[in-house]
N, C-alpha and C positions, 0 to 999 in steps of 0.2 A: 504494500500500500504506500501509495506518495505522503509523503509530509506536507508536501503544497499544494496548492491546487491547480486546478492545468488552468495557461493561460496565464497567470501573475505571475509576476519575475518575483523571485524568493528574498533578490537583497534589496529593492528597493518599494515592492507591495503594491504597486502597476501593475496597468496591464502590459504583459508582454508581447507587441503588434508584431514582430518577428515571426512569432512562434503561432499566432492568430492567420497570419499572411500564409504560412508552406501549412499549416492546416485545411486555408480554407480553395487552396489553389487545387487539388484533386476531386473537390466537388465540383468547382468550376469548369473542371474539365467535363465531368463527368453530364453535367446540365446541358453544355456545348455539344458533345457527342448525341446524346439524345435529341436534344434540342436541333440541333441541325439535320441528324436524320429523318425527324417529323417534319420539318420545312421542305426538304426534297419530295417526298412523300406527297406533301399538301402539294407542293407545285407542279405536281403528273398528276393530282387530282382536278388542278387546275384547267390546264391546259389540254388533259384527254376530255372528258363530262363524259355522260353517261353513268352507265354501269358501273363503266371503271373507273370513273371519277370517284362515288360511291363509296366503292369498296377502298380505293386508296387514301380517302378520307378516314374513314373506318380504321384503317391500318394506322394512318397518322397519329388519330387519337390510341390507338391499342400501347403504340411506342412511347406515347408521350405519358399513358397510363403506367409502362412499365419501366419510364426513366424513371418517372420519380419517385417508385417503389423500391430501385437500386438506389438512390441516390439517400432515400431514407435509410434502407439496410444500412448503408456505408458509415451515414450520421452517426446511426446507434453505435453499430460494432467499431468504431472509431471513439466515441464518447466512451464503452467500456471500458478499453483498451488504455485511455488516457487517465481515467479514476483509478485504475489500478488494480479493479475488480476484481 
């Protein structure tokens, strides 16, 4: 178990933006990746219409449903990981 807590620098009782920053850069990624493969997605839904417009709407939203289901995972199992748990 940590004596400090994550995110506060231990000699001075700040927040540590360092340590806040390469934390929060792998979500970022991780939003971007999703996030843009839904955009691609939406814009073959755009541009085809129909059916397959439809369905690749459908798709868009499924990915965008299952980014942010990884992206929570990550939150958590990353917040355990840092408590010390």
């Amino acid at each position: 178990m940590r004596d400090t807590a994550p995110f506060i620098d231990p000699v001075s009782g700040e927040l540590d933006l360092r340590q806040i920053l390469r934390e929060s850069l792998p979500v970022l990624a991780l939003v971007v990746l999703f996030g843009g493969l839904a955009l691609l997605v939406f814009l073959v839904a755009l541009f085809v219409g129909g059916l397959a417009g439809v369905l690749s709407t459908l798709l868009s939203q499924l990915i965008l449903a299952v980014g942010a289901g990884v992206v929570l995972v990550y939150a958590v199992a990353r917040g355990v990981q840092l408590s010390g748990v």
